[in-house]
Structures are given as structure tokens and as C-alpha cells.
C-alpha positions as CSV (number, residue, x, y, z in Angstrom):
1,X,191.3,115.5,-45.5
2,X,188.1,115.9,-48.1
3,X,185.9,113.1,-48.6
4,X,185.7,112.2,-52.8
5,X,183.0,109.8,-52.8
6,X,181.6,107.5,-50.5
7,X,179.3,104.5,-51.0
8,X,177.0,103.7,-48.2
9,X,176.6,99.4,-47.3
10,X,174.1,97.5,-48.7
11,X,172.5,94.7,-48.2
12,X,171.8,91.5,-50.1
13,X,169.6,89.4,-48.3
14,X,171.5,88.6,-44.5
15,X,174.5,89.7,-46.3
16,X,175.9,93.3,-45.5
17,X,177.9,94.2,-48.4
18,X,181.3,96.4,-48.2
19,X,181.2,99.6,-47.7
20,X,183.7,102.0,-49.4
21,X,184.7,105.2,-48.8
22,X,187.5,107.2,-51.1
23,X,189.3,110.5,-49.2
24,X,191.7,112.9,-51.0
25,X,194.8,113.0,-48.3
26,X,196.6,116.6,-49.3
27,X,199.6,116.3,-47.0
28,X,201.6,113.7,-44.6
29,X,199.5,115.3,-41.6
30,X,196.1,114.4,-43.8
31,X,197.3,111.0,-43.5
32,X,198.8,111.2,-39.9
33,X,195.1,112.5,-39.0
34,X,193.6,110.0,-40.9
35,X,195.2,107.1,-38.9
36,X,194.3,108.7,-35.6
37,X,190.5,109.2,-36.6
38,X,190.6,105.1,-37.7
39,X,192.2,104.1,-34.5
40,X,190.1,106.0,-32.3
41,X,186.8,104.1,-33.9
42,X,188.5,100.7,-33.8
43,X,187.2,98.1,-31.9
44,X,189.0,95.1,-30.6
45,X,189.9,92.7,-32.5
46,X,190.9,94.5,-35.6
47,X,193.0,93.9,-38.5
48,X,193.7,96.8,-40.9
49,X,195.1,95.6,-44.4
50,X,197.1,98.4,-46.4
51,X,198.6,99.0,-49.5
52,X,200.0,101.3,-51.8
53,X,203.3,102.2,-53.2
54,X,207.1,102.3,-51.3
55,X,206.9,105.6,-49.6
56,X,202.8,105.8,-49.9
57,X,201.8,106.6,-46.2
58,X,201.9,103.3,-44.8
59,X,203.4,103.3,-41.6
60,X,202.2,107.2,-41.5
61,X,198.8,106.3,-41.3
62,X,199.9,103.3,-38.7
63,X,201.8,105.9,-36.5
64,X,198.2,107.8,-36.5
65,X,196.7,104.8,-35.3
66,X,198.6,103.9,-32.7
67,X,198.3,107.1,-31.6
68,X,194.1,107.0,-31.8
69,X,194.7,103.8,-29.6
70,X,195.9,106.3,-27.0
71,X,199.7,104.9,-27.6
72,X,201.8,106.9,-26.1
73,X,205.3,106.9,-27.9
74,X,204.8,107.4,-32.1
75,X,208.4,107.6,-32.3
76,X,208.6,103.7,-31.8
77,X,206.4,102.9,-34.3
78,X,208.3,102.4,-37.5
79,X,208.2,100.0,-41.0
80,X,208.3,96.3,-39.9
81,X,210.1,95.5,-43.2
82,X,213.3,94.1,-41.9
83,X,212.0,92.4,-38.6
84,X,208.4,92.1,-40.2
85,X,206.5,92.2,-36.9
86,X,206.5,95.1,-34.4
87,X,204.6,94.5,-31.4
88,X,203.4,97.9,-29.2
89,X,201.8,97.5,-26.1
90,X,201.6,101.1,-24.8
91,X,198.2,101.4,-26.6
92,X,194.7,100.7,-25.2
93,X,195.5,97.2,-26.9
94,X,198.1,94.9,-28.3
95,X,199.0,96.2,-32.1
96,X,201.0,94.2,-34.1
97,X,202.5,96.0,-37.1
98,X,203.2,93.1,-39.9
99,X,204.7,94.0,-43.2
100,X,204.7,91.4,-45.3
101,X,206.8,92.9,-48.1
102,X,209.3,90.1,-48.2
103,X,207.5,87.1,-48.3
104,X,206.3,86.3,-51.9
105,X,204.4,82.8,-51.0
106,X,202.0,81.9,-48.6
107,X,204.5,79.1,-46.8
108,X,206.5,82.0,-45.7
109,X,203.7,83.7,-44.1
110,X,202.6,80.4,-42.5
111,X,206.1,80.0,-40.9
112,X,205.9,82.9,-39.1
113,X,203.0,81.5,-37.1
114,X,201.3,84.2,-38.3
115,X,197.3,83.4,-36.9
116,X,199.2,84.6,-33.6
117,X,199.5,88.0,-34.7
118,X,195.7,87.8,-37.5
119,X,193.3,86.8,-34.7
120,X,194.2,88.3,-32.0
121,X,191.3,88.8,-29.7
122,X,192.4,91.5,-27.4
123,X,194.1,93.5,-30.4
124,X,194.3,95.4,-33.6
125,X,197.0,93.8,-36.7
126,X,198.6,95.9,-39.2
127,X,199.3,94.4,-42.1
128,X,201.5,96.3,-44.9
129,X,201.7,94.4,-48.3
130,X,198.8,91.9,-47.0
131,X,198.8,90.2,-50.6
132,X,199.6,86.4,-49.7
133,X,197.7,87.2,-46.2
134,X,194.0,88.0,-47.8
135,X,193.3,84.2,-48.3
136,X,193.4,83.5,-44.9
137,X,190.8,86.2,-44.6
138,X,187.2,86.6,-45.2
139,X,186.3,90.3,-46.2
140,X,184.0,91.1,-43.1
141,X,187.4,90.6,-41.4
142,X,189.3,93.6,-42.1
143,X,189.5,96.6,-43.2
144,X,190.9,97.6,-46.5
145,X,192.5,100.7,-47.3
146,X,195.0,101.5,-50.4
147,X,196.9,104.4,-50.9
148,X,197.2,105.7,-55.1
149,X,199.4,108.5,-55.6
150,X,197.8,112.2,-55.8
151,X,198.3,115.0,-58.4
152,X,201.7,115.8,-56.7
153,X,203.9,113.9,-54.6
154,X,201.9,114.5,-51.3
155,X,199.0,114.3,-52.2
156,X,197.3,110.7,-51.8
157,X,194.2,109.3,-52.3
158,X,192.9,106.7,-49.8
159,X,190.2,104.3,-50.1
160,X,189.3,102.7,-47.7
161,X,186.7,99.0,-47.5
162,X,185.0,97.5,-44.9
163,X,183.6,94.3,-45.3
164,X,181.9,93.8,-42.1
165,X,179.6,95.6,-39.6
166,X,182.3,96.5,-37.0
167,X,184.6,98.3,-39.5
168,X,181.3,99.9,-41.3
169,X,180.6,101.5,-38.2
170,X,184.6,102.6,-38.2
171,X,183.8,103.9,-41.6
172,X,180.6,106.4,-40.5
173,X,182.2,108.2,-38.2
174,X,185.1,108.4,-40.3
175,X,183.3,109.7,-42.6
176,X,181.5,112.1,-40.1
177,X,184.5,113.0,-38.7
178,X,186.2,113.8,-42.0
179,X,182.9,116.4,-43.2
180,X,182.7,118.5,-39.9
């Protein structure tokens, strides 16, 4: 995993702006790792937004999460698409993997009762195809990242925005982690 660029927060008067960091993922185990370094750093609550292509690295990157939430069975942890919530609770935490592929509109997200699984305050939430789900957001509340395809069909690259303090810090040592 090989840091591109990385923009450091800023501020604008009380305001901490995003910060955004773009990584070059060269293989399905850059990705894997990627998930594990970001779930380590993660604090509870959490709520991770991704998205990127069918087949991008989705539910890879989610597997290395649950995995740096000390989970203990990565086999379980598979695309949410047909049931569109998994719940794991072998972690440190609750996660709740979401994946919102299916539902176009925003009533269908509220149906599901879906601030059960956002605002969790013991947890982390993964959302996969967040679209309808980032108005009931503000930015400082997640955790962006987007997956673009690469030069060849592994390859990826990953950027990843945090909009508050508590997924800046998750960013750092990210970051740190990814340069040593």
C-alpha cells in the first residue's frame, strides 16, 4: 500500500475541515491490510461509507476491518446485498455491515429503521452504496472512502475523507502506518 497524496485538515475558524488522504492499493491483500489498519484506529461509534464499482474491494476492505476490530471469524463476513444488514458481534464492538445497493429512494432506507443500525453508540456501521444514506449525515460523521479502478484490474486506488476529528485522527496513523 503506497500513499499518493495526502492533504492534511485545516481549519476555518472553529471548523475542522476534511481531511483526505488518496493510497494506491496494488493487490486484494493491499486492500485486506488496509481495512485492518482502519479498524484497528477506529473508535466507537463509527460509521464508514464506501463506494466504488461491483467487485471494487468493498466487502474486502470490510473483512479487514472486522478483523482490526479483533473479530474473530472473517469468513462470516460477506456482501449484505441480498439481506442488506449483517450484524457481527465477535468484534471488540457491534458492526453492522449495510449495503444499500437495492434501495434507490430514501423511504426505503427509512423503512428499514435504519438510525438503529447509523447511530449506534457502542459500534462501528458499514455502509456499501451509502448514496440515499449521506443526507441523514453530517460529514464530521463518517468516514468516506471510494474505491476507482487502478491501471490493471487489481490495482485500486482508495481515497479516503474524514470529516471530523475522530476519523482525522484514524486518518494519521493510517497514514503513518501506511509510510513505515
Amino acid at each position: 500500500m503506497r500513499e499518493k497524496k495526502a492533504l492534511s485538515p485545516s481549519r476555518q475558524g472553529n471548523k475542522i475541515l476534511p481531511m483526505r488522504i488518496e493510497l494506491q492499493s496494488h493487490s486484494p491483500s493491499d486492500t485486506h491490510e488496509l481495512g485492518v489498519r482502519i479498524g484497528k484506529h477506529l473508535d466507537v461509534p463509527s460509521v464508514l461509507l464506501l463506494e466504488g464499482e461491483l467487485g471494487s474491494g468493498k466487502t474486502l476492505l470490510t473483512k479487514g476491518v472486522y478483523l482490526g476490530l479483533d473479530g474473530r471469524d472473517e469468513e462470516q463476513v460477506l456482501s449484505p446485498s441480498y439481506t442488506l444488514v449483517h450484524h457481527y458481534d465477535d468484534a471488540r464492538c457491534p458492526i453492522f455491515h449495510v449495503d444499500l445497493y437495492r434501495l434507490e429512494k430514501p423511504d426505503a432506507i427509512y423503512s428499514l429503521d435504519f438510525e438503529e443500525f447509523l447511530f449506534q453508540e457502542n459500534g462501528v456501521t458499514v455502509l456499501e452504496w451509502p448514496r440515499g444514506a449521506k443526507d441523514l449525515l453530517k460529514p464530521e460523521e463518517y468516514l468516506h472512502i471510494e474505491f476507482f479502478p487502478g491501471e490493471n484490474p487489481e490495482n485500486r486506488k482508495i481515497v479516503l475523507t474524514a470529516g471530523g476529528q475522530q476519523y482525522h485522527k484514524v486518518l494519521t496513523e493510517v497514514r503513518s502506518s501506511c509510510s513505515s
